[in-house]
C-alpha positions as CSV (number, residue, x, y, z in Angstrom):
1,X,-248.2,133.3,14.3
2,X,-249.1,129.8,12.8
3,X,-248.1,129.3,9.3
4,X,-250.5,128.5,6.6
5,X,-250.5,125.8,4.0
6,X,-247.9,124.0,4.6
7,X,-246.7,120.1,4.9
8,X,-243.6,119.8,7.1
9,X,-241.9,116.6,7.1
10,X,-239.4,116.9,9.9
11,X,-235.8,115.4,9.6
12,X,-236.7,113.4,12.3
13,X,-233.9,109.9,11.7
14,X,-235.7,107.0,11.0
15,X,-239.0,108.2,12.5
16,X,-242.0,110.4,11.8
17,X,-243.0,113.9,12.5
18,X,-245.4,115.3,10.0
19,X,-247.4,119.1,10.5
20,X,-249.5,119.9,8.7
21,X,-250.9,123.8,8.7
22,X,-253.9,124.9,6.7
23,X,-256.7,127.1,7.0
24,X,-256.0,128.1,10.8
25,X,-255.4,124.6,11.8
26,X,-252.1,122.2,12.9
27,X,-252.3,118.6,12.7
28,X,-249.1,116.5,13.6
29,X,-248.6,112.6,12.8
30,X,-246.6,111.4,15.0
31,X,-243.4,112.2,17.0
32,X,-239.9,111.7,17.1
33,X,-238.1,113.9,19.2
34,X,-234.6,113.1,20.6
35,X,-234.5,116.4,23.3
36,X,-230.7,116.1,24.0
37,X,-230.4,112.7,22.8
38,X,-232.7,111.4,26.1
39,X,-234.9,109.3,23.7
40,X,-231.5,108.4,21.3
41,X,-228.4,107.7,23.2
42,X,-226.7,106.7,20.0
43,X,-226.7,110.4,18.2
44,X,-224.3,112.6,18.6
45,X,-226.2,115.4,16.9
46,X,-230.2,115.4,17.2
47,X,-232.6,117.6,15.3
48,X,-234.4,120.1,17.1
49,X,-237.7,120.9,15.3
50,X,-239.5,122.3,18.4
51,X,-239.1,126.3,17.5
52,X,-240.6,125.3,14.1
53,X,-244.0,123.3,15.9
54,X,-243.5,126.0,18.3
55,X,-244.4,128.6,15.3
56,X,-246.9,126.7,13.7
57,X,-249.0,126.2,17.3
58,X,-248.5,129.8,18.4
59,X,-251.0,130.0,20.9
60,X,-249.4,126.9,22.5
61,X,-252.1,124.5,20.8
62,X,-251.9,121.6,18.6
63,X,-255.2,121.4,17.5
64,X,-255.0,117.0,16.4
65,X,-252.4,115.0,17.5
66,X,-252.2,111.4,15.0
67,X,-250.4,108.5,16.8
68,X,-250.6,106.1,13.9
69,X,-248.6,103.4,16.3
70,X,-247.0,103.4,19.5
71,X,-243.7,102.5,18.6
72,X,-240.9,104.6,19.9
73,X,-239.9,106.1,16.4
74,X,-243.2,107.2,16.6
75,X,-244.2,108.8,19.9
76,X,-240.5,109.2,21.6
77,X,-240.3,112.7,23.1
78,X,-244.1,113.8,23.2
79,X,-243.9,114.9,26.9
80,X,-240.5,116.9,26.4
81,X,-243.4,119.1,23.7
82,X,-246.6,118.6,24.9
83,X,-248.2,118.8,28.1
84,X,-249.5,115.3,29.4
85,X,-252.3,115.7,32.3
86,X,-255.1,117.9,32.9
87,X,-255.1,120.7,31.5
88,X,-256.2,123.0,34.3
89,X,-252.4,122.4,35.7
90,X,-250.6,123.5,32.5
91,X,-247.6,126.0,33.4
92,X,-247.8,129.2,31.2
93,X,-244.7,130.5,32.6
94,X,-242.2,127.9,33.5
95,X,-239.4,128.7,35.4
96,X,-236.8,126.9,32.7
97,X,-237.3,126.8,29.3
98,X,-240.9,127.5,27.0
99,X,-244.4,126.1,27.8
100,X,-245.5,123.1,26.8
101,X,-248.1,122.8,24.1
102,X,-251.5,121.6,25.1
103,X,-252.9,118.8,22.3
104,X,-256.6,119.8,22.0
105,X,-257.2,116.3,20.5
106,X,-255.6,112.8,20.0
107,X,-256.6,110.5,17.3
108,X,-255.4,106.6,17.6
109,X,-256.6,103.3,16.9
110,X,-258.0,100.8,19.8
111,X,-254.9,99.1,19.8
112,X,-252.8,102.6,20.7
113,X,-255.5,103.2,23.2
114,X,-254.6,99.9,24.8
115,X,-251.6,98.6,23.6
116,X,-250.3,95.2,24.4
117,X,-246.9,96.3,26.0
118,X,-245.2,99.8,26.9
119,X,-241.7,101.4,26.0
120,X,-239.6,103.9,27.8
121,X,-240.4,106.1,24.7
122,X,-244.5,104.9,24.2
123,X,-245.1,105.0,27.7
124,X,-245.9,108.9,28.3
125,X,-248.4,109.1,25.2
126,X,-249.9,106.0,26.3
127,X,-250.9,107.2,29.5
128,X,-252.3,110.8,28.5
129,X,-254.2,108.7,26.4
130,X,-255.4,106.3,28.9
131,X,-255.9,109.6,31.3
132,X,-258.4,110.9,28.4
133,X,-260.1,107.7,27.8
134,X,-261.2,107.9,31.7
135,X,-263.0,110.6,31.1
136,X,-265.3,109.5,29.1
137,X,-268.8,110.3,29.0
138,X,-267.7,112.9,31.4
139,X,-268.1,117.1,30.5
140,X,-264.5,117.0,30.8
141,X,-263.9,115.1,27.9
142,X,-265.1,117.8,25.6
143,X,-262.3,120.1,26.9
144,X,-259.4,121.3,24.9
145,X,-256.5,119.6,26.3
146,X,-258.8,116.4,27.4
147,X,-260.8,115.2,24.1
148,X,-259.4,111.7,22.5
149,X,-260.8,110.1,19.0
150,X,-260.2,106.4,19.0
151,X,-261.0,105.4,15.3
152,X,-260.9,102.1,13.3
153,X,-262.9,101.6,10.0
154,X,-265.8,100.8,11.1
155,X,-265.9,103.7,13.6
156,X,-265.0,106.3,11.5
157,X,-264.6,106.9,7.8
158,X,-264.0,110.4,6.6
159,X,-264.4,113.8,8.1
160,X,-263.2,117.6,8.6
161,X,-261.0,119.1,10.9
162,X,-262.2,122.7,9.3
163,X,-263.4,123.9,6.2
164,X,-260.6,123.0,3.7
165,X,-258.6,120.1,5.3
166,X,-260.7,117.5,4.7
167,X,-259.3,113.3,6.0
168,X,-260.3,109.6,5.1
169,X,-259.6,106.8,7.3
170,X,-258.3,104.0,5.4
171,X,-256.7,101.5,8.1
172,X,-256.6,100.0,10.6
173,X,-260.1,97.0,10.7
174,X,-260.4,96.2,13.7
175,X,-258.8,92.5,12.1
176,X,-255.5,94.5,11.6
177,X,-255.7,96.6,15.1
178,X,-256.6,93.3,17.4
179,X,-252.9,91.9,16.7
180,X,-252.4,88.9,18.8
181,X,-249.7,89.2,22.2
182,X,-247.2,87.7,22.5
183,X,-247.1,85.0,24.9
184,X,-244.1,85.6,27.6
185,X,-240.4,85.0,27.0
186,X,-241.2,85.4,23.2
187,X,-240.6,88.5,21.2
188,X,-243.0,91.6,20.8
189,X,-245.6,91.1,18.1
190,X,-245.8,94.1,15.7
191,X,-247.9,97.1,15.9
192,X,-247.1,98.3,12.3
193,X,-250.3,96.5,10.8
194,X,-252.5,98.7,13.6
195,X,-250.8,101.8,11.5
196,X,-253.9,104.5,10.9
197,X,-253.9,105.3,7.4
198,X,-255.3,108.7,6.1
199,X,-255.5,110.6,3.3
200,X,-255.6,114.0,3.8
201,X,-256.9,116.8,1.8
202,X,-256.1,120.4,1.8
203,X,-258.5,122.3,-0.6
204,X,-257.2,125.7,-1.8
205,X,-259.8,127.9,-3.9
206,X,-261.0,124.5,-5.4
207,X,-257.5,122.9,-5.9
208,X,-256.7,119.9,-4.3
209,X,-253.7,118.9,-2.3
210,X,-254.1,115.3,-1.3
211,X,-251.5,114.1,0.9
212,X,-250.9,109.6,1.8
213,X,-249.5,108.7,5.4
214,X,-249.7,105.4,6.3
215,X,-247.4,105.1,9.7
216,X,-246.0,101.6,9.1
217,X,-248.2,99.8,7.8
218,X,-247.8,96.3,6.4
219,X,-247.8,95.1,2.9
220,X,-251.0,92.4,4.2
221,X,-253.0,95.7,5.0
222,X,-251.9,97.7,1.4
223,X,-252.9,94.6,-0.1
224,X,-256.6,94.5,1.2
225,X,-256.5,98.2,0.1
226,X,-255.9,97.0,-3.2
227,X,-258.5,94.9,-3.1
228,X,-261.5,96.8,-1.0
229,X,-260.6,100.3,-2.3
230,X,-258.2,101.0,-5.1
231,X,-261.4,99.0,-7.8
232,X,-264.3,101.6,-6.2
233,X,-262.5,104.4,-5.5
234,X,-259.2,104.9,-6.4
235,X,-259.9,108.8,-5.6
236,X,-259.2,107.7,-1.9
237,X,-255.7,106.2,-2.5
238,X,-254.8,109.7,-4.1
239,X,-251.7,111.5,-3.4
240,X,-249.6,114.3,-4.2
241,X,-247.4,113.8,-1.7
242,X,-246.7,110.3,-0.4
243,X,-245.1,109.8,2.8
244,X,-243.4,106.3,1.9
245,X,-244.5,103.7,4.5
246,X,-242.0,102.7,7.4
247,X,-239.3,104.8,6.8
248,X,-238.8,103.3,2.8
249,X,-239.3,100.0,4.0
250,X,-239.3,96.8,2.1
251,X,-242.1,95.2,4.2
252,X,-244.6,97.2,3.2
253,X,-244.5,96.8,-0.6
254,X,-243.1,93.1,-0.6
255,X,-242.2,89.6,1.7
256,X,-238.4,89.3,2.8
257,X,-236.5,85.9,2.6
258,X,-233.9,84.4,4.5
259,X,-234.7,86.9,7.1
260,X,-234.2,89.9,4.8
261,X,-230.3,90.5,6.0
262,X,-229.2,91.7,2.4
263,X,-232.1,94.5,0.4
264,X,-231.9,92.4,-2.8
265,X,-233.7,89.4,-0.9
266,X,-237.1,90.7,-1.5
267,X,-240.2,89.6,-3.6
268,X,-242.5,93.1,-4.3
269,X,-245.9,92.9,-4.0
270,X,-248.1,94.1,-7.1
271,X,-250.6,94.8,-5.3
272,X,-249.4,96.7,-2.7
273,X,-247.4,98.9,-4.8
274,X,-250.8,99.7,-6.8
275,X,-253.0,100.5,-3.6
276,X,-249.9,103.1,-3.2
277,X,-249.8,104.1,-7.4
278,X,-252.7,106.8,-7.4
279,X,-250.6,109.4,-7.8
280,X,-252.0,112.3,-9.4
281,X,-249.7,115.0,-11.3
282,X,-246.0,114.9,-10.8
283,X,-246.5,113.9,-7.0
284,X,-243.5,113.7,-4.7
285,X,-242.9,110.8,-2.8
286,X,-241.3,111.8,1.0
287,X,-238.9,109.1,2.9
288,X,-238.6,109.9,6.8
289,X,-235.3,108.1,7.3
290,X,-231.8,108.1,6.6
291,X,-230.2,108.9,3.4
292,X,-231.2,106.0,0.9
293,X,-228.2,104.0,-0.3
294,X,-227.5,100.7,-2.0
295,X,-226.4,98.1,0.7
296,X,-227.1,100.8,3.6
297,X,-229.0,99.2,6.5
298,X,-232.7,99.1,6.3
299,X,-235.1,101.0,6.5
300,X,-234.8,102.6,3.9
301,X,-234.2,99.9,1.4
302,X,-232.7,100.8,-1.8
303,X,-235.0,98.7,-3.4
304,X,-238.2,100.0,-2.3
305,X,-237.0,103.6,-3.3
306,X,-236.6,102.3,-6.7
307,X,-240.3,101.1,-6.9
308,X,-241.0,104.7,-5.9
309,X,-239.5,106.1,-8.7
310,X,-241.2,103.6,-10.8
311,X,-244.5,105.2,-9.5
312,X,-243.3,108.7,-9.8
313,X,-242.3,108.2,-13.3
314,X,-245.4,106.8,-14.3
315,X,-244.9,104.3,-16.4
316,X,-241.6,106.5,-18.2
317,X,-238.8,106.9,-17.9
318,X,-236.9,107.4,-14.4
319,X,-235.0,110.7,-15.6
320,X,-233.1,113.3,-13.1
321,X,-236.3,115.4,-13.0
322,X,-238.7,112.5,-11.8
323,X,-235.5,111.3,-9.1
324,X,-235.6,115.0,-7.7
325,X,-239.4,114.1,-6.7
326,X,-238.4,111.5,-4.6
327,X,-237.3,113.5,-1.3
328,X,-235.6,112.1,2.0
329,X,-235.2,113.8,5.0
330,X,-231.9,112.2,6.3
331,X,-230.4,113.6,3.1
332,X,-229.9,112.9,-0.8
333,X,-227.6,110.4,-3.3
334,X,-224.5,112.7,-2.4
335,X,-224.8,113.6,0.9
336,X,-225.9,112.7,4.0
337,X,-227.2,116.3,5.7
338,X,-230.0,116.4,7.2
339,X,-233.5,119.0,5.8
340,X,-236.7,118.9,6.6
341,X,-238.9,118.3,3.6
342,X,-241.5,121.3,3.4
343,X,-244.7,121.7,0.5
344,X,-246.5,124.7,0.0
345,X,-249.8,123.5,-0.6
346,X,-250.8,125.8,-3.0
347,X,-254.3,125.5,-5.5
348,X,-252.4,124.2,-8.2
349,X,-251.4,121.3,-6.1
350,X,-248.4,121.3,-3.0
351,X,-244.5,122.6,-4.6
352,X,-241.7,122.4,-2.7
353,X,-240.8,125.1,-0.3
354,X,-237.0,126.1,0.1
355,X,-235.2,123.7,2.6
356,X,-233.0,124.6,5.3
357,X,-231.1,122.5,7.7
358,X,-232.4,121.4,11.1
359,X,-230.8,122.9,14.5
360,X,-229.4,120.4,16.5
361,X,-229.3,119.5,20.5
362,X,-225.9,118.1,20.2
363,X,-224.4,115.8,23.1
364,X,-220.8,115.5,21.0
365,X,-218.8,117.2,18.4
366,X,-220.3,114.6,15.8
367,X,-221.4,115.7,12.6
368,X,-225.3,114.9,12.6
369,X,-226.0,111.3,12.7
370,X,-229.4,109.9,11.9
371,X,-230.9,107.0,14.8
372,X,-232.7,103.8,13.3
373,X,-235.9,103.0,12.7
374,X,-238.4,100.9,15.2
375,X,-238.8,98.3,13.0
376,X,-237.0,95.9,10.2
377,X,-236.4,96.9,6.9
């Protein structure tokens, strides 16, 4: 049976996998999924969340897929969990292990549609989505298993997935998702700034439970939200539960120097950090990462969680109550055990579910290690 009214943050390393469950529906942001450490040779012990998206898409369907950004902390694994192809050849009853799930729908921007350069990791989701966009104009397209949504901005704006969960795109323009390439022998440029940004909204019997995911967006892009949004309508920058940008990054709330080696050599953005300050209640802020340190390697950055506690504390006092709202999957100040980070999204607003520890696929005898991010801190 699927659950109900729930935000699941899985303890996924240094990468995102977010469900969400509500009013018959599953949405899922992102994927990073380490099957037996084939997309993360450098863990011993990997988390296996599958049984738990297995759960929540009991009929074996996702109904929305969100691929903020191709990178491989991102999208690594989606074909060892979903089916990619048409969906007239999915395998109800394979000979070795459970059936895929079929994705209903994909959402991603133009540039995950046609991104400048492929992964090992990126390169399965890429094509499913290039196989979907062929079929365009086509009756196939409207079939579960084939339909694709490529949004910017200016495409699309807000919408419903059912009755009760309720989104707003907020990023990318199509100035942030036409990135330039680089030219050949030179390094990759970054996808983070073509991050899809939505705020999602679960509505139970009138209560609100707005939830912030931003992928890995850059502090440029907060910044125009700042600017173009946060003075209208701050209502759309709203959060209960904020899914800190890039893993706790320092890039997307400030500017680095000297190449950023040490955390301290950061210059915060004010604006940035306001276009992510519309927290309403006593909101939790989520970090999809390792455990955050001081002088750990980045993402997370030390110094970014403690703007986030600034924000969760409101203006007051950062006390132990307001530091238990800030919530990391790859474990807490005294330990480094991994948990997915599960809400109950509730009419009085989303409270935090009991947590239990991930199963792992382990390749060693390791304890569980968390792989890095796809990105710089």
């Amino acid at each position: 049976m699927r659950g109900d009214n729930k935000l699941n943050v899985f303890a996924a390393g240094c990468g995102d996998t977010i469900l969400i469950e509500a009013h018959g529906k599953t949405v899922l942001t992102d994927i990073h999924y380490r099957a037996g450490g084939a997309q993360d040779e450098t863990n011993d012990d990997v988390p296996d969340f599958a049984p738990d998206i297995r759960k929540a898409c009991g009929n074996n369907h996702l109904d929305v897929f969100v691929s903020t950004h191709p990178d491989k902390d991102h999208v690594g694994g989606f074909c060892e969990l979903f089916h990619c192809g048409d969906p007239s050849e999915w395998i109800s009853d394979p000979e070795l292990g459970d059936a895929k799930i079929i994705v209903d729908e994909i959402w991603c921007s133009p540039y995950g549609a046609n991104p400048h350069y492929d992964t090992a990791q990126s390169k399965p989701l890429v094509d499913e989505i290039k196989r979907r966009k062929a079929l365009t104009g086509t009756w196939e397209a409207g079939l579960n298993g084939n339909r694709l949504v490529i949004m910017d901005t200016t495409t699309h704006s807000a919408g419903s997935v059912t009755d009760g969960l309720e989104w707003r795109l907020l990023a990318p323009t199509p100035a942030e998702w036409d990135i330039p390439k680089a030219e050949d022998g030179c390094p990759q440029t970054s996808s983070n700034p073509t991050s899809l940004i939505i705020q999602w909204t679960v509505t139970r019997n009138w209560g609100k439970n707005h939830i912030l995911i931003a992928g890995d967006t850059s502090v440029e892009v907060l910044e125009r939200l700042e600017r173009e949004v946060l003075a209208k309508n701050p209502d759309h920058l709203a959060w209960h539960v904020l899914i800190a940008p890039h893993h706790c990054s320092r890039r997307s709330i400030g500017r680095v120097w000297n190449g950023g080696c040490i955390d301290e050599e950061f210059e915060e953005s004010a604006e940035a950090l306001a276009a992510l300050g519309e927290q309403r209640g006593e909101g939790y802020v989520v970090a999809s990462s390792r455990r955050v340190i001081r002088g750990g390697a980045t993402p997370p950055s030390y110094h970014a969680k403690l703007r986030y506690l600034r924000i969760l504390a409101g203006g007051g006092e950062v006390t132990d109550m307001v530091r238990a709202r800030f919530r990391c999957t790859g474990g807490n100040a005294a330990t480094d055990k991994l948990a997915h980070v599960v809400f109950n999204l509730n009419a009085t607003g989303p409270s935090l579910a009991a947590t239990t520890a991930p199963a792992t696929v382990g390749l060693g005898g390791g304890g569980a290690s968390v792989g890095g991010g796809g990105g710089y801190g």
